[in-house]
PAKOL-639816 format. One record per residue (C-alpha): residue in three letters; x, z, y. Coordinates in steps of 0.001 Angstrom, whole numbers, plus 500000, padded with zeros to 6 digits. Layout:
# PAKOL-639816
ALAXZY;...
# end
This chain:
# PAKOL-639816
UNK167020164546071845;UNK170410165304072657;UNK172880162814073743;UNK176012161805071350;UNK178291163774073696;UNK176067166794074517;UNK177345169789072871;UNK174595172610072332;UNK175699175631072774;UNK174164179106071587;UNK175321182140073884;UNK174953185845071845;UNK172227187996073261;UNK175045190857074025;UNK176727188261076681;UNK173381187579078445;UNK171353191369078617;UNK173772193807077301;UNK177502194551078396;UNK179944194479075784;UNK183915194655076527;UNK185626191318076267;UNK187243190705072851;UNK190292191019072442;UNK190699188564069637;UNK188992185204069300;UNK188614183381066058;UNK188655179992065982;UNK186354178402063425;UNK186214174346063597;UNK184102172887061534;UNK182603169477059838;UNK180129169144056265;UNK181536172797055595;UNK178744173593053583;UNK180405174773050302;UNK182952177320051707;UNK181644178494055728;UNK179484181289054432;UNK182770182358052858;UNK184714181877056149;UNK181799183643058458;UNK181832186764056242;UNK185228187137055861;UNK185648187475059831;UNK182543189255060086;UNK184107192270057494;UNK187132192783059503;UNK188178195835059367;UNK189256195043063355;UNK185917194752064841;UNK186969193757068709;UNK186876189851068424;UNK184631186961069040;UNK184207184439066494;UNK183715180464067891;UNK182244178059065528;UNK181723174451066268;UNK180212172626063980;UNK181692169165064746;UNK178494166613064326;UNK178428167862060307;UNK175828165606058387;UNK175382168636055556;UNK173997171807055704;UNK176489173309057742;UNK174410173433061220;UNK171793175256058666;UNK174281177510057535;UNK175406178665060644;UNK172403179717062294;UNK171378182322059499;UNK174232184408061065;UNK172940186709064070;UNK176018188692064534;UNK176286188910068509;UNK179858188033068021;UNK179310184480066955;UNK179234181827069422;UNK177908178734068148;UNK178531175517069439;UNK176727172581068006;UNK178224168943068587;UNK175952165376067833;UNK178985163472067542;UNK182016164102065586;UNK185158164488068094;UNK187490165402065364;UNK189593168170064553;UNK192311168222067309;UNK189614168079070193;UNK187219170623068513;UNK190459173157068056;UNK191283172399071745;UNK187537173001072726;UNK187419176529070886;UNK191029177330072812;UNK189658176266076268;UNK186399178493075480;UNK188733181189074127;UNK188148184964076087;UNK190292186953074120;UNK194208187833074848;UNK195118186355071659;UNK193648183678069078;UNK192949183615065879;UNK193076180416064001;UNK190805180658060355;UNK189595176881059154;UNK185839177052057432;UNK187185176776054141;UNK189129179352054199;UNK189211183262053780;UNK190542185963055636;UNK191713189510053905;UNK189584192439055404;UNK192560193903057515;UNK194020190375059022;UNK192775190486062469;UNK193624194173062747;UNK197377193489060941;UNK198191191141063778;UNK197203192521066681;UNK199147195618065945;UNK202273193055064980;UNK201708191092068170;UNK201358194354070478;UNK204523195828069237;UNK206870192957068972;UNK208460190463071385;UNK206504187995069391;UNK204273184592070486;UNK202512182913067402;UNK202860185087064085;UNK201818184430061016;UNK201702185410057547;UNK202049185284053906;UNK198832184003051807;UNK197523183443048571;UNK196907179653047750;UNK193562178988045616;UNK193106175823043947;UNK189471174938044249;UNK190070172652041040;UNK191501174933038694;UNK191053178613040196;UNK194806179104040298;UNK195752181623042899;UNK199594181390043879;UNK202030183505046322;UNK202670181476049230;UNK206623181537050068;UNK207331182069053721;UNK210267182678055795;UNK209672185808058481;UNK211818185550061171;UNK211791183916064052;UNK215461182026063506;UNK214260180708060056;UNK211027179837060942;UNK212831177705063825;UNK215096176174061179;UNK212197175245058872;UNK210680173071061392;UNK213376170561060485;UNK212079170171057352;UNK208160171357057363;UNK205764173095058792;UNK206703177147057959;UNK203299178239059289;UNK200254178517057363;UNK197803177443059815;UNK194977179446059273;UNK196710182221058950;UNK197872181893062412;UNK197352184130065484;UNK199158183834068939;UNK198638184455072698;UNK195364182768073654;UNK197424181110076749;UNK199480178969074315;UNK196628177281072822;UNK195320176342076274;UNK198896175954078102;UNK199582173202075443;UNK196404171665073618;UNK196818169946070368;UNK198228166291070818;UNK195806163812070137;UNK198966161374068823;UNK199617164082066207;UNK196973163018064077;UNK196794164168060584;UNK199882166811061625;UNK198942168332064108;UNK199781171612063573;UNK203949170751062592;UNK204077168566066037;UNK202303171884067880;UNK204929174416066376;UNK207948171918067078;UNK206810171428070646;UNK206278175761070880;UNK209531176001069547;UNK211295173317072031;UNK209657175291074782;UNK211168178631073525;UNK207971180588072139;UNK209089183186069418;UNK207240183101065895;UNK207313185400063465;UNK205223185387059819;UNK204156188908058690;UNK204956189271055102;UNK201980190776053906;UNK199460188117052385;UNK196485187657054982;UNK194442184563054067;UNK193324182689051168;UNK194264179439051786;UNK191668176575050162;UNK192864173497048596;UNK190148171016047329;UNK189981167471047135;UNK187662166874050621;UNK190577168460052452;UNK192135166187055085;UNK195841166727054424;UNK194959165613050665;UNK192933162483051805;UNK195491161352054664;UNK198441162353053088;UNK200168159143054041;UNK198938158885057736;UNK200158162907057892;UNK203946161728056052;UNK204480159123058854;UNK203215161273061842;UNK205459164056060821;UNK208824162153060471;UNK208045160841063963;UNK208157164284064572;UNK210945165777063071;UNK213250163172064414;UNK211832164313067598;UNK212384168059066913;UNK215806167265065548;UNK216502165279069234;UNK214763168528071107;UNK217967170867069314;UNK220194168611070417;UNK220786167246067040;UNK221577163799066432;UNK218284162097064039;UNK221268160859061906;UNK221230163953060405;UNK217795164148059788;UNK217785165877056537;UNK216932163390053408;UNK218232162901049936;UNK221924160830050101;UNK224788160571047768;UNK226891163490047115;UNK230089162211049562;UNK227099161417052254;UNK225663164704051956;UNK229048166590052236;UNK228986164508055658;UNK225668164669056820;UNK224152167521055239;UNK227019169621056262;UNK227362168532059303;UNK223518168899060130;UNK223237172925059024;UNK226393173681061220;UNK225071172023064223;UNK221593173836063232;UNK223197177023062840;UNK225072176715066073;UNK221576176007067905;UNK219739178693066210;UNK221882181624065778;UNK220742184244062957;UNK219435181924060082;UNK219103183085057156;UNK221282182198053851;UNK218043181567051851;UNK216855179408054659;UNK219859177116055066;UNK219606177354051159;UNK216149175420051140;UNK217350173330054382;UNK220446171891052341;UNK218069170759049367;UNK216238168292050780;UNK219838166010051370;UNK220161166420047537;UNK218580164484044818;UNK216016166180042532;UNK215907166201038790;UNK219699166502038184;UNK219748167980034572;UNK222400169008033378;UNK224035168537036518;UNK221412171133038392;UNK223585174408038055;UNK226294172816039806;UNK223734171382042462;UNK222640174828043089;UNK226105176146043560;UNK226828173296045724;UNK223741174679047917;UNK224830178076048179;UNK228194177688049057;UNK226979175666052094;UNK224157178009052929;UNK226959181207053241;UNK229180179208055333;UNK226768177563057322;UNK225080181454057897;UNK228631182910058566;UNK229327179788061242;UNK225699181320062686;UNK226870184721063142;UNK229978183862064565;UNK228247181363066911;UNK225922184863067758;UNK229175186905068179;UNK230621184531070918;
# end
């Protein structure tokens, strides 16, 4: 019998006996009472049309049938890990990273579903642009209801910088970036519950470039065992900690920390808060300061909305003009 901390570990045949080159991708596949969704997560790497990767799944001390699950695969490109004890999600992810051999990493949660070309999509992206952590559209799939939606992602690396202020503009499964990130600057253990939005505000502080491909790569899972559904309030408070830290990182005072206020405060705040951001991050978009500039107004205005709207896009132009000049100088 194992003890709670041992982790088992099953090494493919082709890295013991038989040479193989070293992947150039590696998929990282956490995992914990998966049992519903992993086969769907394991075959969806294993049809890649990109076939050069390595695919690490730890099963996290599941009491299911996800263990079970997991060993019917033989693929020699699995590595399975097998944990006692659950560790949780932020050391598992930083487990997979630190056993990581490929240049870059793939990120791909087991209840999710990647698109036959992902892998191969990305690594072409990443080899030909001056990019760090990209990635992509997606379809969202309510597990309830079947109801597949567009996801609605801003591409370049300015916006996605902006976003941060406001949420996480990542889709993390969808995510792939240099492999040296992920072990240069593990997943906080204080981020619990949002993780990921702490992880892309502290890339972004440190000057990593992002980019989202927009071409839909994933299918993103929502169902009701999902963690961000059953800690939504522990993830709310954990990422306005964050934010205002973000915010402070720019050089932006957390007074302006973008929330709903009174028309006369907004045209204060709000303002104030997207021409600072645009003078940090030259090059954001107008649809991006658009969004940014909602959240300091009030939703549900009725038959005030149309001016509400016009309100927003006469800030967003001036606040993206103030940007290029800001670029120009």
């Amino acid at each position: 019998m194992n003890s709670p901390d041992q982790l088992n570990v099953i090494v493919p045949l082709a890295e013991v006996g038989l040479e193989r080159p070293e992947p150039l991708v590696s998929v990282s596949m956490p995992a914990f009472n998966a049992e519903k969704y992993i086969s769907e997560a394991i075959e969806s790497v294993l049809s890649q049309t990109y076939t050069n990767f390595e695919l690490i799944i730890v099963d996290d001390g599941s009491t299911d049938k996800t263990r079970d699950i997991i060993n019917r695969y033989s693929d020699p490109r699995i590595i399975k890990i097998f944990s006692d004890q659950n560790h949780g999600l932020i050391s598992t992810r930083n487990k997979i990273a630190s056993l990581a051999k490929g240049k870059y990493l793939a990120l791909l949660d087991a209840d999710d579903r990647a698109l036959p070309g992902r892998l191969g999509i990305q690594v072409e992206f990443l080899e030909t642009h001056d990019v760090d952590i990209c990635g992509a559209d997606h379809w969202t799939l309510n597990q309830n209801n079947g109801d597949l939606r567009n996801s609605k992602q801003r591409h370049s690396n300015a916006d996605i910088r902006a976003m941060l202020t406001v949420c996480s503009p990542l889709c993390n499964p969808a995510v792939m970036g240099k492999t040296e990130i992920f072990k240069s600057h593990p997943y906080k253990l204080t981020s619990l519950h949002a993780e990921d939005y702490f992880f892309w505000a502290e890339l972004a502080l440190a000057g990593y470039r992002f980019a989202n491909i927009p071409k839909k790569l994933i299918i993103y899972r929502l169902h009701a065992s999902q963690t961000s559904i059953n800690f939504r309030e522990e993830a709310k408070n954990v990422f306005k900690k964050s934010q205002a830290h973000y915010l402070s990182g720019l050089g932006i005072p957390v007074t302006f920390l973008p929330r709903a206020l009174s028309l006369a405060e907004r045209l204060n705040f709000g303002v104030e808060c997207l021409r600072l951001l645009n003078q940090k991050i030259p090059g954001i978009s107008v649809g991006a300061n658009y969004e940014i500039y909602a959240r300091f107004q009030h939703r549900k205005n009725g038959i005030l909305t149309p001016l509400t709207r016009l309100e927003r896009w006469l800030i967003a132009l001036s606040a993206s003009w103030i940007g290029r000049k800001a670029s120009e100088n």
